[in-house]
C-alpha positions in Angstrom: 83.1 71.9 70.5 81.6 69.8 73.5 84.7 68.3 74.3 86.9 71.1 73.7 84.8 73.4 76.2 84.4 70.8 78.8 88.4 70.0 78.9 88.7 73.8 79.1 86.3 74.2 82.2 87.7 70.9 83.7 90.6 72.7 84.0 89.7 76.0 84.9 87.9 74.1 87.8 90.6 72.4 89.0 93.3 75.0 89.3 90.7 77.9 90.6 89.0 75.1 93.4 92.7 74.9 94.1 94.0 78.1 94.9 90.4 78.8 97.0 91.2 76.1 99.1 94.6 77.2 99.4 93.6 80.6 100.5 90.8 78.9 103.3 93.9 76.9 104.2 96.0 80.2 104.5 93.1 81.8 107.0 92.8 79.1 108.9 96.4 78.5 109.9 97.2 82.2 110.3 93.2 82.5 112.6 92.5 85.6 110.2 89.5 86.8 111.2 88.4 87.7 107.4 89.3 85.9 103.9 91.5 88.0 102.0 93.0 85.7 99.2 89.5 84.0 98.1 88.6 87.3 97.7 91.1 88.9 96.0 91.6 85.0 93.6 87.6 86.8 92.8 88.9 89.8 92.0 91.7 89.2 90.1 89.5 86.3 88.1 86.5 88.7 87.2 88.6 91.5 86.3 90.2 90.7 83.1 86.9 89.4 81.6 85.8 92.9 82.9 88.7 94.4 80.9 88.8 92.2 77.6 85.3 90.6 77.0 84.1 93.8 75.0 87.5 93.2 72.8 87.5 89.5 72.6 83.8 89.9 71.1 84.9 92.0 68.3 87.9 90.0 67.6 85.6 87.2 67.3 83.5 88.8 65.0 86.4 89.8 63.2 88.7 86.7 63.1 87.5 83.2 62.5 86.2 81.6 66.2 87.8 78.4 65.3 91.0 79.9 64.8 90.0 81.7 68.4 89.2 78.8 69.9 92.3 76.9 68.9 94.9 80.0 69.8 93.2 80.1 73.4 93.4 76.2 73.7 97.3 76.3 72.7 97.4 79.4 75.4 95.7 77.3 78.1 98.8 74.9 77.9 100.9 77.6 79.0 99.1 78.6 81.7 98.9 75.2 83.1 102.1 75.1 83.3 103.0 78.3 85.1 100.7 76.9 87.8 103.5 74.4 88.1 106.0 76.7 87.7 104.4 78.3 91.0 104.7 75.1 93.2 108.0 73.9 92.1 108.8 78.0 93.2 107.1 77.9 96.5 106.6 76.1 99.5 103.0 75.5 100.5 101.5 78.0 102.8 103.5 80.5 102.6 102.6 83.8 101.1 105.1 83.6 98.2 103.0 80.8 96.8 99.5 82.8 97.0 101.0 85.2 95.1 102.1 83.2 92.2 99.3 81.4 92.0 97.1 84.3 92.0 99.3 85.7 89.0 98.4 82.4 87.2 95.1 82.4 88.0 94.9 86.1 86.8 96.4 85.0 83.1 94.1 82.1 83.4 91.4 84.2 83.1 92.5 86.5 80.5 92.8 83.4 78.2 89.3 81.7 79.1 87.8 85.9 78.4 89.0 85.6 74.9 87.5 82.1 74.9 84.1 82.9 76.1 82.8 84.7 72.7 84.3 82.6 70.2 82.6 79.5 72.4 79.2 80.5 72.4 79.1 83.2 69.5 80.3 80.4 67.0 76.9 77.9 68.1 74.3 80.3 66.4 76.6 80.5 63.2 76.7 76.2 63.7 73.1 75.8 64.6 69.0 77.4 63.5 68.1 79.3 65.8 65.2 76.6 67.2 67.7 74.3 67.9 69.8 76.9 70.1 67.4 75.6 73.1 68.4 72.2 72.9 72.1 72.8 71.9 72.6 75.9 74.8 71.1 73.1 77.0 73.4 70.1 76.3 76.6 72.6 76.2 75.6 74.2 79.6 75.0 70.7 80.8 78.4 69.2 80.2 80.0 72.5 81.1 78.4 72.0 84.6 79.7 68.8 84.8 83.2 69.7 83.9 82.9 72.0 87.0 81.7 69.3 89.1 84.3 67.0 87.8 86.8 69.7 87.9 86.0 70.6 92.1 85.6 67.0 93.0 88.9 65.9 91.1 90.9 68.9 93.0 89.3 68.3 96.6 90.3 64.8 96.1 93.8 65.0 94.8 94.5 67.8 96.7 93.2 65.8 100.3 95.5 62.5 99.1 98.5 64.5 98.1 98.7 66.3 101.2 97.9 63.2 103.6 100.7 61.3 101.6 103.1 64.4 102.2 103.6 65.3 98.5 103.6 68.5 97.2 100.7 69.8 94.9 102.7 70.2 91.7 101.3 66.8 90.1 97.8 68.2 89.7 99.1 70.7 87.7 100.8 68.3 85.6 97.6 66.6 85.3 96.0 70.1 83.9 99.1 70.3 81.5 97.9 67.0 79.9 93.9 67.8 79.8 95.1 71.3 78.2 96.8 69.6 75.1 94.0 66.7 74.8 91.7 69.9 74.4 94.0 71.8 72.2 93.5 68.6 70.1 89.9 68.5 69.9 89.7 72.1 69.0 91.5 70.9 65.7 88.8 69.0 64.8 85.7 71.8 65.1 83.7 72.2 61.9 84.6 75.2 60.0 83.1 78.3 60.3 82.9 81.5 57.9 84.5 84.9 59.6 81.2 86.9 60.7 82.2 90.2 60.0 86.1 90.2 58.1 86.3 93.4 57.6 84.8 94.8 60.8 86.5 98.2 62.1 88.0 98.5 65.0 87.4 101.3 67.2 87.2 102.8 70.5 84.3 101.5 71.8 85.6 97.8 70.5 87.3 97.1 74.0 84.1 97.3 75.8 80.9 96.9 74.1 81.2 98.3 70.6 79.2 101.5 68.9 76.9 99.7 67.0 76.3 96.7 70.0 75.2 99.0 72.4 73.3 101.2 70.0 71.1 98.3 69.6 70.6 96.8 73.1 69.7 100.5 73.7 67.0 100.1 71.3 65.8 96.7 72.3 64.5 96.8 75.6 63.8 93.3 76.1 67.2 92.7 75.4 68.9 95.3 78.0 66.7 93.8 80.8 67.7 90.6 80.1 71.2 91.6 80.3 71.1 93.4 83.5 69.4 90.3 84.9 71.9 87.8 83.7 74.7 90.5 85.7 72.6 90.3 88.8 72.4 86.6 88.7 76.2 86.2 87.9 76.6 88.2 90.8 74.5 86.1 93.0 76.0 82.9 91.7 79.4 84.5 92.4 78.9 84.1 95.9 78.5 80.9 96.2 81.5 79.3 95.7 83.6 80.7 97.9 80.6 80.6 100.6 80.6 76.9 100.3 84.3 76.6 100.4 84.2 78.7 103.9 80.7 77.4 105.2 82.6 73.4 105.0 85.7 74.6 106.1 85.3 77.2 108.4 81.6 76.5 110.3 81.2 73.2 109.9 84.9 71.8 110.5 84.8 69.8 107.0 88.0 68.6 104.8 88.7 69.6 101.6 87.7 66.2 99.6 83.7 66.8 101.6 83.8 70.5 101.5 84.6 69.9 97.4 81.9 67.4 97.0 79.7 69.8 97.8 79.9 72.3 95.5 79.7 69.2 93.3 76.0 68.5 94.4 75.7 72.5 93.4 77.3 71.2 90.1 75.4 68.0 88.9 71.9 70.4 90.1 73.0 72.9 87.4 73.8 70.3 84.7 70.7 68.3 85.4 68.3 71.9 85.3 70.4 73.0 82.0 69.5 69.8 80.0 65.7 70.0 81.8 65.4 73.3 80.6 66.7 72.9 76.8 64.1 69.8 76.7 60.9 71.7 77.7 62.3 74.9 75.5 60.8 73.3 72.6 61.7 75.8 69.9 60.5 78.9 72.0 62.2 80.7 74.5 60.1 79.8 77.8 60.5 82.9 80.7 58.0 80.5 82.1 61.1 78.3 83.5 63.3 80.9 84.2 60.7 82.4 86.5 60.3 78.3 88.3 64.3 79.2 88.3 64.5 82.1 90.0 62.0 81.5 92.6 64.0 78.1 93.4 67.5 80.0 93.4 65.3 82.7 96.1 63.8 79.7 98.5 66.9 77.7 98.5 69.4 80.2 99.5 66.9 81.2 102.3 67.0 77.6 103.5 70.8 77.2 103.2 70.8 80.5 105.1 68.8 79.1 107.9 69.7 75.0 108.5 73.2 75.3 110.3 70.3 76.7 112.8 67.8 73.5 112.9 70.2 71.3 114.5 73.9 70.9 116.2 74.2 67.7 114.6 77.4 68.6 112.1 76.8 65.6 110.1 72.8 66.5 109.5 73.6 70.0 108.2 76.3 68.8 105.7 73.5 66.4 104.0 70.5 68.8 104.5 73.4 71.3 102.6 74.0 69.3 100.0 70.8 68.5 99.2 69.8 72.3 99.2 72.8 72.9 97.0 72.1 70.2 94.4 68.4 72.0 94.5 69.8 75.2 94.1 71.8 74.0 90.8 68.4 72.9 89.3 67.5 76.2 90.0 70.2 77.8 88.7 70.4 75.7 85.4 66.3 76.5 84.8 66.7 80.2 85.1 70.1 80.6 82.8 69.3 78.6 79.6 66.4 80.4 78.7 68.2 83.7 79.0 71.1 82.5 77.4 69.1 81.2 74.5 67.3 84.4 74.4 70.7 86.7 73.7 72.0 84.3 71.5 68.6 84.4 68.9 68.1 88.0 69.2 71.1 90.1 67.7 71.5 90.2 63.9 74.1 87.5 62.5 77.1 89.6 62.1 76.7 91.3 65.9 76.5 87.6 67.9 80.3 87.4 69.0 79.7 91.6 69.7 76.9 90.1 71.6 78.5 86.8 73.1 81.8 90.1 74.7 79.1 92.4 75.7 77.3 89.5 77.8 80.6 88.5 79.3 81.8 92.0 79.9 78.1 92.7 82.2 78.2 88.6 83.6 82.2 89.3 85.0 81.4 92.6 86.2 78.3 91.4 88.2 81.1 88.8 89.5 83.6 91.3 90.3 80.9 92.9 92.4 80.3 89.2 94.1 84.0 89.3 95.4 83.4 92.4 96.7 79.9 91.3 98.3 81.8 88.2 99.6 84.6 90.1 101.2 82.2 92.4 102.8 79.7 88.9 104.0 83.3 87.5 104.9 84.2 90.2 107.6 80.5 90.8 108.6 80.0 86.8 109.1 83.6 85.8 111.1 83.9 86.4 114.7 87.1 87.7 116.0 88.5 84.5 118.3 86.2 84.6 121.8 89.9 83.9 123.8 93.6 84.6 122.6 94.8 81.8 120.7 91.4 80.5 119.6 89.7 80.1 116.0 87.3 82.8 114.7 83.6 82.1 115.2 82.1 81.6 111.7 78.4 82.4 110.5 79.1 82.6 106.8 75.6 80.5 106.3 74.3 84.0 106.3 75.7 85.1 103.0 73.6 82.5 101.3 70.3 85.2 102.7 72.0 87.7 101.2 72.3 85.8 97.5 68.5 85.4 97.9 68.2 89.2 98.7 70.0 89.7 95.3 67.4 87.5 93.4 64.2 88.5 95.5 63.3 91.5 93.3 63.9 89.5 89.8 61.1 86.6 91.3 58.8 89.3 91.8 58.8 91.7 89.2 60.6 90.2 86.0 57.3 88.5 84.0 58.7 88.6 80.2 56.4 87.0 77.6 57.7 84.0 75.7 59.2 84.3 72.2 59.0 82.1 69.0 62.5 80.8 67.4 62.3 80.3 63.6 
């Protein structure tokens, strides 16, 4: 299941790091005074987990999650290879090719929404509840670092490829090949029973089912925790294609250094995931998630401010990525607690219900990002101070609004701690 998840985020990395950098390259060579494709490669992204998590949570009640898990790997395959499909169709820069690849991204993310359930619904029915700490922890962990593998590998290729004047096509070859590996290892996951075979579908099945929300209603430790765990997706949203602009847009960086780092943003996240499962114990500790959420506050603040300290480009990009890597720790201490938390709580037969109503609230706090970013995107650029210039860039300031989004969790969210059996 490690592997099989990592390979699937690897890739997901890639080709989504891809077509943002694309869409920075589109703005900058057209001096668009806003950034419409990352925002809309947000949009389209978010918005069929918005549509299809609620679904994909009953289905994995219903149906087996291995059999899940191995359908969506098989489906990943194909979608790799309509991102090449889009370059062999399309020249770079041009507008033709930001549309295919936004259609590929799109299907992209309908396949990882009916993964997302089946992935972390199938670990309570693998694992006792006080181990979920530990195992949430090591799975968050190397899916962090399949995200920092996955940007670094795409900033890198993509810098080479273009300096040697290829086209981009062979890195979606290269996704085509990870995609099958990880069909592979799906193959070998332990089996599972079927949760719930002869759950009913109805109505309220493509969002968050009857019975699902009847108890989160009732459970009001539960419902906070999932508005927070929106709020923070939101916030966290941001901050990739905030990074992507701050390196290439303010601070005049390439694509290989403005990858790297989101990377540091990456390895922070991993590193706080594993540090949080370990001191977890068998309990879910609030204690770290409030250390997390105070870091995620402080660190955004200072991101927001350092392009201001100095005019030395090269001491901002390290002060940056130091602050990034910090705010991954961050990030990593505040979700693994509530992760663990809405994994333990539900019944057996309503965690993949669970697992889809999670996702559904997480991708619609990050279809709200996009739309936060857009707005932070067109507040933050400059129109050009002379004809034919570049557009004057302060999107550092978006990372002050990110701590504005956490501020109120940091100062009124104190849940008590909670026993796992």
């Amino acid at each position: 299941m490690t592997a099989t998840q990592f390979l699937g985020a690897f890739n997901d990395n890639v080709f989504k790091q891809l077509v943002l950098l694309l869409s920075v390259d589109y703005m900058l060579a057209n001096q668009l005074d806003s950034d419409p494709y990352q925002t809309a490669a947000l949009v389209l992204f978010s918005l069929p987990f918005v549509l299809i998590s609620g679904f994909a949570g009953w289905l994995s009640d219903r149906v087996n999650k291995r059999q899940v898990i191995i359908l969506c790997k098989v489906g990943e395959i194909a979608v790799m290879a309509g991102g090449l499909v889009a370059f062999v169709s399309a020249d770079l820069g041009t507008e033709a090719l930001m549309v295919y690849l936004l259609m590929v991204l799109c299907v992209m993310a309908v396949q990882s929404a009916f993964f997302g359930p089946s992935k972390y619904g199938v670990l309570p029915e693998m694992f006792r509840d006080r181990d979920l700490p530990r195992v949430n922890g090591a799975v968050q962990m190397t899916t962090f670092l399949a995200i920092v593998f996955g940007q670094a590998f795409c900033g890198y290729g993509k810098q080479q490829l273009q300096d040697a004047g290829y086209g981009l096509w062979p890195i979606c070859l290269f996704c085509i090949g990870v995609a099958i590996v990880g069909t592979l290892t799906s193959l070998l996951l332990r089996p599972v029973p079927t949760s719930h075979p002869n759950l009913p579908f109805k109505l309220s099945s493509l969002a968050i089912d009857s019975g699902t929300w009847r108890m989160i209603r009732h459970d009001r430790p539960l419902l906070i925790v999932l508005m927070i765990s929106s709020l923070f997706w939101m916030a966290g949203g941001m901050v990739q294609p905030a990074v992507n602009a701050f390196g290439r847009q303010q601070l005049g960086l390439d694509d290989f250094r403005t990858s790297l780092m989101l990377t540091g943003v990456g390895f922070g996240i991993a590193a706080g995931c594993l540090i949080a499962g370990k001191l977890c114990g068998d309990r879910v500790n609030f204690g770290i998630a409030k250390l997390g959420v105070w870091g995620l506050t402080l660190n955004s603040l200072a991101l927001a401010a350092v392009p201001w300290m100095t005019d030395d480009t090269q001491s901002v990009t390290w002060a940056a990525a130091l602050l990034l890597m910090l705010l991954g720790l961050s990030a990593g201490l505040f979700a693994v607690p509530l992760q663990v938390f809405m994994q333990a709580r539900p019944p057996a037969g309503q965690k993949g219900r669970m697992m889809g109503a999670m996702n559904l609230l997480n991708w619609i706090g990050i279809l709200l990002s996009a739309a936060s970013y857009g707005v932070c995107s067109k507040l933050f650029t400059q129109p050009p101070a002379t004809e034919g210039g570049e557009p004057v860039s302060y999107i550092s300031w978006t990372f002050a609004v990110v701590a504005g989004i956490m501020l109120p969790v940091a100062l009124f969210y104190r849940p008590a701690d909670e026993e796992l059996t």
